[in-house]
SELOKE-747573 format. One record per residue (C-alpha): x negated, y negated, z negated. Coordinates in steps of 0.02 Angstrom, whole numbers, padded with zeros to 5 digits, always signed. Example, Ala and Ser with C-alpha at 12.3 -4.5 7.8 and 13.67 -1.06 7.14 Angstrom:
-00615+00225-00390;-00684+00053-00357;
This chain:
-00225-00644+00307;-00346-00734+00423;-00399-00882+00314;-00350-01050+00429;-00442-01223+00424;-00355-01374+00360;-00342-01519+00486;-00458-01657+00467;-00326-01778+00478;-00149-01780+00460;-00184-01607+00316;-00030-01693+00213;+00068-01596+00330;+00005-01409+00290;+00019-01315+00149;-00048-01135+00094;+00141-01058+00055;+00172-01070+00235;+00244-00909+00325;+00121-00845+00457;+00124-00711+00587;-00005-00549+00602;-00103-00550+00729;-00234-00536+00814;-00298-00531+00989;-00338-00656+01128;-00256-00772+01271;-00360-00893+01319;-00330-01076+01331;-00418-01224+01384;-00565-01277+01264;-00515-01480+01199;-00642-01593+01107;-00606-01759+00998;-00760-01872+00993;-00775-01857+00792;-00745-01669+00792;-00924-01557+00722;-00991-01457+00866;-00933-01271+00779;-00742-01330+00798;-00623-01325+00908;-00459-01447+00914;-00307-01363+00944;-00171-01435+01044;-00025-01323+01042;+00085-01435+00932;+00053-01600+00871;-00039-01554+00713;-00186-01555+00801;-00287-01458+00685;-00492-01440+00723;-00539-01242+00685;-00689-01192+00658;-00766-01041+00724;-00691-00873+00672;-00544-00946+00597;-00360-00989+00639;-00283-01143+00631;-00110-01180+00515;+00020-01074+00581;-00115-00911+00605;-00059-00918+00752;-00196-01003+00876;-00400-00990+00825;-00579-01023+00873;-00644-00869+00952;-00821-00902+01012;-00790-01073+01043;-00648-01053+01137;-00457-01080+01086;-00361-00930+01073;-00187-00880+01063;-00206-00741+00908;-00071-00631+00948;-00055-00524+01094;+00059-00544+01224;+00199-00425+01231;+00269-00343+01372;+00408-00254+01379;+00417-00056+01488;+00586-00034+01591;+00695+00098+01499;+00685+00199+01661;+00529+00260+01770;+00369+00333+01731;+00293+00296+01559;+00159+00170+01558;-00015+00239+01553;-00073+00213+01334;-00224+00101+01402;-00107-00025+01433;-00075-00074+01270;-00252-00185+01204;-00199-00176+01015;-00300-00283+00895;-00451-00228+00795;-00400-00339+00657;-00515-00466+00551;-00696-00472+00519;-00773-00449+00326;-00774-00628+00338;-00584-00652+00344;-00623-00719+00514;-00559-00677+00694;-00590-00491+00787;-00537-00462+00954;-00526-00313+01063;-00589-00382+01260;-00476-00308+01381;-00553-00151+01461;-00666-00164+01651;-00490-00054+01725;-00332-00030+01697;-00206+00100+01747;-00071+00005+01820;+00141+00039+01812;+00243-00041+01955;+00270-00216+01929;+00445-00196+01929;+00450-00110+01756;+00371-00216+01670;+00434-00395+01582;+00326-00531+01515;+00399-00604+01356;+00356-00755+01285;+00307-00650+01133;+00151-00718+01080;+00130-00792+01251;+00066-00955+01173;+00123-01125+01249;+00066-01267+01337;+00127-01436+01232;+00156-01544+01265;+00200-01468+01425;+00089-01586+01543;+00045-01432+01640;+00103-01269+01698;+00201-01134+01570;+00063-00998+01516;+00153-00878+01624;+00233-00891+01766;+00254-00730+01845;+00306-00626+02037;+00409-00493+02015;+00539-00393+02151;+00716-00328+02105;+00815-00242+02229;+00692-00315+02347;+00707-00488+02315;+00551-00587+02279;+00575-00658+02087;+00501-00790+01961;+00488-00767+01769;+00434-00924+01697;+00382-00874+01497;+00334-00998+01364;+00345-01010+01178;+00445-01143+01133;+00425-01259+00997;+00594-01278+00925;+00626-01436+00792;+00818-01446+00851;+00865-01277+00803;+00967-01156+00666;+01026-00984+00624;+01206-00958+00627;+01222-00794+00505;+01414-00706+00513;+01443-00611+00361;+01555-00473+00380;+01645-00471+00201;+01815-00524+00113;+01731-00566-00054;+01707-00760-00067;+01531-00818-00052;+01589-01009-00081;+01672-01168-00020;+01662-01244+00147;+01536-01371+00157;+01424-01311+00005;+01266-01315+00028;+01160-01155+00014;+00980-01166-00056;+00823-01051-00059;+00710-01093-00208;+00815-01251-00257;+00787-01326-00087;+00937-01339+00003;+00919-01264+00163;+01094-01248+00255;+01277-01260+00212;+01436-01148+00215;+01542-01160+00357;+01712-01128+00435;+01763-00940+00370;+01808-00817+00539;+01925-00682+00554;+01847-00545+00419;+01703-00632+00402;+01629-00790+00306;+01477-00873+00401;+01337-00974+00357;+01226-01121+00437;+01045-01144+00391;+00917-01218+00439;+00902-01386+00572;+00834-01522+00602;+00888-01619+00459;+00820-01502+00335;+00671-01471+00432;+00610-01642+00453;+00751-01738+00384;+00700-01728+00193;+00554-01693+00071;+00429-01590+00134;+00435-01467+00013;+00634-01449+00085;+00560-01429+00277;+00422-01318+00227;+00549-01197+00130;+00676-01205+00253;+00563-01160+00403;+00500-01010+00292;+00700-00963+00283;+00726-00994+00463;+00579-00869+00513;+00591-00746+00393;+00782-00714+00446;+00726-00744+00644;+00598-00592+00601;+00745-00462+00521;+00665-00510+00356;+00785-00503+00185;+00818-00679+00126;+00866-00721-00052;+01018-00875-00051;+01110-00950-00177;+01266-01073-00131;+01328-01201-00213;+01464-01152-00308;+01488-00995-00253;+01385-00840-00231;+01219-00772-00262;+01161-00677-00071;+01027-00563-00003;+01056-00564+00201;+00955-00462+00310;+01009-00450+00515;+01087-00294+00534;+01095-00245+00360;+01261-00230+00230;+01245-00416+00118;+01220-00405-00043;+01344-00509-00158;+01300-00576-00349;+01203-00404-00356;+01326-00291-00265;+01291-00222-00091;+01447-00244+00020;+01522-00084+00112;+01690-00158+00215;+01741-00296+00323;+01938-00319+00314;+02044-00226+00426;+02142-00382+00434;+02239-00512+00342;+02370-00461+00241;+02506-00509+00371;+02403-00414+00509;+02390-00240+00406;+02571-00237+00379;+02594-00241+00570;+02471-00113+00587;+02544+00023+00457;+02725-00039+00432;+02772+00125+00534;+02675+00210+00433;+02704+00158+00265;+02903+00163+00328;+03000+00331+00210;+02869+00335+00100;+02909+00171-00003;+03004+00034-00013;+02897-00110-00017;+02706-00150+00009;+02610-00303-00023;+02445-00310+00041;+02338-00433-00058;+02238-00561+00049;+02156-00742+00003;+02212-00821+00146;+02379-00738+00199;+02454-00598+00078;+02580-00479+00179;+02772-00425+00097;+02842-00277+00228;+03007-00310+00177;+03012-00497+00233;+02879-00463+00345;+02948-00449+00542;+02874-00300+00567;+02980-00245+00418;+03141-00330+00474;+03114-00249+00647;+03122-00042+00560;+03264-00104+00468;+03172-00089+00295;+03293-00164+00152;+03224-00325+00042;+03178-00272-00105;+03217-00415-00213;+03025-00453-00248;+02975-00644-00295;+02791-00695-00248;+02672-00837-00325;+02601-00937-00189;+02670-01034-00048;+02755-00966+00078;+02742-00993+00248;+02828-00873+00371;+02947-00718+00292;+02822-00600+00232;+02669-00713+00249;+02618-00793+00083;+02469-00936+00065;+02368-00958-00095;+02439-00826-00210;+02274-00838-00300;+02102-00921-00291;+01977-00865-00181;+01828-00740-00306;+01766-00554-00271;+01922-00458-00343;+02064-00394-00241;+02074-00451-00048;+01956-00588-00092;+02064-00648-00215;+02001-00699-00380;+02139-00543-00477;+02073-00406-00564;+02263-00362-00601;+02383-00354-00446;+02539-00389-00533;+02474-00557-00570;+02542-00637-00413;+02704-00568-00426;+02834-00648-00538;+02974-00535-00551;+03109-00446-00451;+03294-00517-00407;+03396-00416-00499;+03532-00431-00379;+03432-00357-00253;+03299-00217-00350;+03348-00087-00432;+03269+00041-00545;+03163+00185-00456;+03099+00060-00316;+02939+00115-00240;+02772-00036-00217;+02617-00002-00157;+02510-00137-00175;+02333-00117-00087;+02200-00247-00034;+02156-00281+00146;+02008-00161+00144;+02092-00010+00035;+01952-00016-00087;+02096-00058-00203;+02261+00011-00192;+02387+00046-00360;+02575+00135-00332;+02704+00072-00450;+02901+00126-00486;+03042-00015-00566;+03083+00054-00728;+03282+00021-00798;+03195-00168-00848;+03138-00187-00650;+02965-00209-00734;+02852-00110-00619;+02747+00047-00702;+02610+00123-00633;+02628+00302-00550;+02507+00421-00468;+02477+00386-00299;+02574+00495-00185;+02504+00584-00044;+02575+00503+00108;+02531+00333+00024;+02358+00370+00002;+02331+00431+00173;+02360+00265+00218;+02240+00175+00104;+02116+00292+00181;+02173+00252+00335;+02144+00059+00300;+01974+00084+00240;+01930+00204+00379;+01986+00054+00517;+01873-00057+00412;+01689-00100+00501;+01542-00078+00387;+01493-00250+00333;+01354-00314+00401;+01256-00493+00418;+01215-00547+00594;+01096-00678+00648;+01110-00766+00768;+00955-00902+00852;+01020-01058+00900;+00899-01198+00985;+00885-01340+01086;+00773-01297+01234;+00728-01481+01270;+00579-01601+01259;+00436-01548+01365;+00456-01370+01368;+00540-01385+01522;+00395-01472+01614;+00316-01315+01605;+00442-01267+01720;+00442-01396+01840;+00404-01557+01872;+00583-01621+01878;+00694-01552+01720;+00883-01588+01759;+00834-01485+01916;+00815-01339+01796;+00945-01377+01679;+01060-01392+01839;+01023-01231+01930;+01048-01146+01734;+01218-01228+01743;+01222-01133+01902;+01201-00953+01840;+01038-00984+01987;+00920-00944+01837;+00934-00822+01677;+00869-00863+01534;+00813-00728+01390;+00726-00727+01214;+00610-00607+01187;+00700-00512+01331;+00866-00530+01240;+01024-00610+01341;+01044-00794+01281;+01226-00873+01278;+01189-01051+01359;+01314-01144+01257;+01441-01270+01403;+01389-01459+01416;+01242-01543+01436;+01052-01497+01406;+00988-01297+01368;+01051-01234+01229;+01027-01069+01171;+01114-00933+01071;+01029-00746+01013;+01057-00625+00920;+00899-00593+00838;+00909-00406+00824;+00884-00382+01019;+00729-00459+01013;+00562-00386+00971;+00509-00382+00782;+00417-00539+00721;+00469-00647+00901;+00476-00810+00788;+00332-00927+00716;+00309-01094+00653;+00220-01259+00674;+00188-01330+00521;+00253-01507+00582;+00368-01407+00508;+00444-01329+00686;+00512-01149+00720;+00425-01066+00869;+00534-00942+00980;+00514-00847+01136;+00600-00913+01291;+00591-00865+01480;+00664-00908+01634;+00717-00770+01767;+00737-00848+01955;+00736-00799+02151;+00561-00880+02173;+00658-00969+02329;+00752-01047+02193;+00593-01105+02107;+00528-01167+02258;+00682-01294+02266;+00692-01353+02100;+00522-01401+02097;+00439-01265+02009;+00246-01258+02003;+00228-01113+02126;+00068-01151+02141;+00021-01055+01987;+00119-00912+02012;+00019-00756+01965;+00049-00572+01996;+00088-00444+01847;-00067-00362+01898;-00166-00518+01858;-00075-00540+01689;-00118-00348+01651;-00306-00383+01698;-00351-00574+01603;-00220-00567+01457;-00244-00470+01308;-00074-00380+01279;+00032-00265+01207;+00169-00161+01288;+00333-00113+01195;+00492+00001+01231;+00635-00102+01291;+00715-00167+01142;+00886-00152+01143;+00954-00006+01267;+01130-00123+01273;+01041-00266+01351;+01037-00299+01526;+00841-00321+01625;+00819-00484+01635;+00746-00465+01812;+00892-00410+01919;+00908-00520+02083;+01056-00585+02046;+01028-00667+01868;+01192-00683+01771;+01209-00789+01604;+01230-00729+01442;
């Protein structure tokens, strides 16, 4: 790792576990000077830790150094190519030489020429783009581009993000804990449990609170969360409570040491309407175990509606509509997210006026990873049997509609403060024409959902943006990519700085860069004429 310099004042702030980003290579920025600073430093100004860097080293977050004097944005720039057209020519991409013996700064300068692609395939992300806080002056890039003929403005920045949180869904049954627990990450506590969603339990963590609203050791810990999970990184979590995690974006959650395979087809009242038909001649009543609703065919409409006879059975729990039962167990990683091991647990007996001997139960959970057959013996006590044929076709059947289970990340931030006066000189103007669908705005590239109401408030998923997109301010702050996609006639009116408007050709020739495939093949170019949110 590049070694960094501590700040000469305010150093209570940093500390050496901080998460930090690879780099490096060069963007330039303007070259500030305190009055008490030694002439082989620079002071950097790119968030409010101010730290003074001397030459051939990085500042805090690795992320901005002292290259020759000058202060310099460590990573490259990335660019994305179009997913159609020519291929870019391989001198476009000025990849770092990496550090010195010294553990101090090497950069690669940007070559005399350059083999040039249309502009029009080509997207500046805010990747490494640096930033300009507090925002006084112009974003780092604002850029011309054409779509469909139609003279366009991308307006990049990195954005340093205090009011912001991942949102993680976690695509399982099994219980991770109750609502409102908190979750922690090395005994810091670092988010909470939230409201559970149909198949899937989800997860908060992160904000402002945590970031700057406790100890420091809680803000430092939960920024290192925050960007390792922004960056498609494996995060260990324990929650209050509850369960023991491992969640990666885009990759099956592990659970108290046991790697999930299914999300739920459904609840239990919702997988008897889906294979009543199907379950109908081949036995006489089903229960499908759930820890929120548990489904009885029999009772069940679905079951009233093929004419299926009751069976006589008599649930634990309380029930709510026929064939929909609440709370037959506590919530734990056994059947249907149920705390059982032993499905006859949460049934109490049969009504002898109405069961007889010989009567056929399946009894299966709402993902078919557990499924038993029983028959009534002359008692009406139920005894296991071998599963029959046609009965197990439809446990497979039930695990085959289940989704692999899956975590999913999702970036959600506050695009406020001064950020936008890098956009323009009069914010509600941009916030207004966003409102407007006049102006798209993208992370990394990747669509963001700009959540209703006031101010900009974003929403990503993190796996359709490049790898490593997020960084950190030690104030503690998360840093993310964010760019706005216009008509520049639309710039023009809400008071953009057109002024400093620069071709892709110039970006090409001064930045130093790197140019990546287009992420995610689902996602829309954010360049398209007629920008549409989300």
């Amino acid at each position: 790792m590049t070694e960094h310099t501590k700040v000469d004042h305010s150093s209570d702030n940093l500390d050496e576990t901080m998460p930090s980003t690879p780099g490096p290579t060069v963007l330039e920025k303007s070259k500030p000077r305190s009055a008490n600073m030694a002439a082989n430093k620079v002071e950097c100004n790119a968030c409010p830790v101010l730290c003074q860097i001397t030459e051939g080293r990085t500042g805090a977050c690795d992320r901005w150094g002292n290259v020759e004097g000058v202060l310099t944005r460590i990573d490259p720039v990335v660019l994305m190519r179009r997913p159609v057209g020519p291929p870019a020519s391989p001198a476009l991409s000025l990849q770092a030489q990496g550090q010195d013996a010294g553990g101090g700064v090497a950069v690669q300068e940007a070559p005399a020429s350059t083999e040039l692609v249309p502009e029009t395939d080509l997207f500046v992300s805010g990747v490494g783009s640096g930033t300009t806080y507090p925002d006084y002056k112009p974003a780092p890039f604002i850029v011309a581009s054409k779509a469909n003929g139609v003279d366009m403005v991308t307006v990049v920045t990195e954005g340093i993000f205090s009011y912001c949180s991942f949102k993680v869904k976690i695509d399982t049954d099994r219980y991770l804990g109750p609502e409102q627990s908190n979750i922690r990450h090395k005994g810091e506590i670092v988010g909470h449990v939230t409201t559970a969603e149909y198949g899937s339990q989800m997860l908060s963590l992160g904000g402002v609170h945590h970031l700057t609203g406790g100890s420091k050791k809680e803000g430092r810990i939960t920024c290192d969360v925050m960007m390792a999970l922004g960056n498609k990184q494996a995060v260990e979590l324990s929650i209050d409570g509850g369960a023991q995690l491992v969640v990666q974006a885009g990759k099956a959650p592990i659970v108290d040491g046991v790697e999930e395979k299914r999300m739920r087809v459904g609840c239990g009242s919702a997988a008897i309407g889906i294979f009543a038909k199907q379950w109908f001649g081949h036995t006489d009543e089903v229960v499908v175990v759930d820890d929120h609703i548990t489904g009885v065919l029999t009772e069940h409409q679905a079951g009233r509606c093929l004419d299926i006879p009751l069976s006589g059975i008599k649930m634990k729990g309380r029930k709510s509509t026929p064939g929909r039962y609440f709370q037959v167990a506590n919530p734990g990683n056994g059947w249907g997210g149920t705390d059982i091991s032993d499905p006859l647990s949460i049934i109490e007996g049969f009504d002898p006026e109405v069961a007889r001997p010989g009567l056929r139960l399946l009894i299966t959970s709402t993902t078919g990873e557990h499924a038993e057959y029983y028959e009534l013996d002359e008692a009406l006590q139920p005894q296991r049997k071998p599963m029959p044929a046609p009965l197990q076709k439809t446990v497979d059947r039930i695990g085959e509609n289940c989704e692999p289970s899956l975590a999913s990340v999702l970036f959600l931030g506050g695009a406020g403060g001064s950020l936008r006066a890098g956009v323009t000189e009069n914010p509600i103007w941009l916030t207004n024409s966003i409102k407007k669908s006049l102006v798209n705005v993208t992370c990394g590239g990747a669509p963001a959902y700009i959540w209703a109401g006031g101010g900009i408030t974003v929403m990503v998923d993190v796996l359709r943006m490049p790898d490593n997109s997020f960084g950190y301010v030690p104030t503690p702050a998360i840093v993310a990519p964010i760019e706005f996609s216009m008509r520049l006639s639309d710039y023009e009116r809400l008071g953009g700085h057109v002024a400093d408007v620069q071709a892709m050709d110039d970006v090409l020739a001064r930045a130093n860069h790197r140019i990546i495939d287009w992420v995610d093949a689902a996602s829309p170019w954010p360049i398209a004429g007629k920008p549409v949110l989300g």
